[in-house]
N, C-alpha and C positions, 0 to 999 in steps of 0.2 A: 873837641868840637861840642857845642851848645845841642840838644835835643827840641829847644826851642821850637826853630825854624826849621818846616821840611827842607825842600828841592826845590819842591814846585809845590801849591795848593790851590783850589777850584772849590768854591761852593755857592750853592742856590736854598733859597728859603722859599716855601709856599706856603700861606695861609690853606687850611682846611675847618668844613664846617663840623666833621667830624670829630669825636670823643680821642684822644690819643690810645686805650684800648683801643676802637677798629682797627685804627693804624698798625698799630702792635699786633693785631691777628694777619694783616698784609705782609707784617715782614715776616713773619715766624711762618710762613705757610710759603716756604720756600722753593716748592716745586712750582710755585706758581706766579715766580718773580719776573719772569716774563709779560705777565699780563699788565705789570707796571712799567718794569724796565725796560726801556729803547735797549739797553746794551746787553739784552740775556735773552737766547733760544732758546737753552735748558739748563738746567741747575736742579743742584738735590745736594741734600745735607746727611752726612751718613753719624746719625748719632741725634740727642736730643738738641732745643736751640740753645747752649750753654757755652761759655769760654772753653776752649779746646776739642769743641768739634770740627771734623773740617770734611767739607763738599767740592762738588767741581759744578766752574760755571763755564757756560760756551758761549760768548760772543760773536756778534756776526761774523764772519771772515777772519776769524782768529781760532787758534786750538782751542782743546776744553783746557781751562786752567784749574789749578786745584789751589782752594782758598782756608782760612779758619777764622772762625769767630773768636777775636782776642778778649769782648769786653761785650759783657751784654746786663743791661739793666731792663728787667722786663718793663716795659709800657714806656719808657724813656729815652733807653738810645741801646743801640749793638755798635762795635765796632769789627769789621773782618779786613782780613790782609789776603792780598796774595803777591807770592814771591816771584820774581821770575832773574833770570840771569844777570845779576848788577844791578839788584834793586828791588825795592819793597814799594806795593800799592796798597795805603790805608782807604776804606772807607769809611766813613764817620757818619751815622742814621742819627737825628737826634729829634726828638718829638716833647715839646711846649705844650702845655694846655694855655690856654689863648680865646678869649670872646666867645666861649662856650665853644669852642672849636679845639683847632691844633693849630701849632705852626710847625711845622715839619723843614728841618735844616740834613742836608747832605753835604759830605764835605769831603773831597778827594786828596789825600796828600804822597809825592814819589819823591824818596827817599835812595840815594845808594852808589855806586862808585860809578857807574853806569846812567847815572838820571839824563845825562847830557844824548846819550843815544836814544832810550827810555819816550822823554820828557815831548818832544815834538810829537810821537804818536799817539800814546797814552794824551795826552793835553789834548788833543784834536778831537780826538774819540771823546771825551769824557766833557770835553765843552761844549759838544754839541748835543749830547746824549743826554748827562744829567741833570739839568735844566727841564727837559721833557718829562724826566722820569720825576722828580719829584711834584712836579704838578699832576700828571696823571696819577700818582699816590694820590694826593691829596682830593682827587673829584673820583676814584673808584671807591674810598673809603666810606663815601656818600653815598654814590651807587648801593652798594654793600647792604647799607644801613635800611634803604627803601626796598629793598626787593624784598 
């Protein structure tokens, strides 16, 4: 089997007027990924923001799940995973400098013998959610920058 192609994949791209450092202080200040994310009441990161740390996030009406940061390029992109029964959920954070701004790209991908169970809930949740959240990235990081 090709690595290609996940399962399933979902992603939104926003313009922002901000610097991609802001951005990059939004995600790395992870207790407070709520205040962007539609899909996170709490979250915390037990360890520096570096590949092989890992945290637990709590989604609405879902358990806390426990995630790791597979890939992180400071000011550019992180990538974290979380695992659950039958399969793998990538997230993909990727931050453009762009028109003296940012374009900020998120990008959901379910992976695993189980996507078929998986893939209807996760897809629902995450179609409706990360669309939201990356926009609201993109106008707190402004916020941020005025106060």
């Amino acid at each position: 089997m090709g690595s290609a192609m996940a399962d399933w994949e979902f992603e939104h791209s926003a313009e922002s007027k901000a610097p991609p450092g802001d951005i990059w202080e939004l995600y790395t200040d992870v207790e407070n990924w709520h205040e962007w994310s539609k899909g996170v009441e709490e979250s915390r990161l037990d360890g520096e923001f570096e590949p092989g740390s890992k945290g637990k996030v709590k989604a609405p009406n879902l358990p806390r799940t426990g995630f790791e940061l597979v890939e992180v390029e400071p000011e550019r992109s992180f990538v974290s995973k979380a695992g659950m029964p039958g399969g793998t959920l990538k997230l993909e954070h990727t931050i453009e400098a762009a028109d003296g701004g940012s374009r900020i790209t998120h990008r959901a991908t379910f992976d695993g013998a189980l996507s078929f169970i998986w893939v209807p809930l996760v897809g629902r949740i995450v179609k409706r959610e990360l669309p939201e959240s990356v926009e609201r990235l993109a106008e707190l990081a402004v916020e941020k920058e005025e106060r």
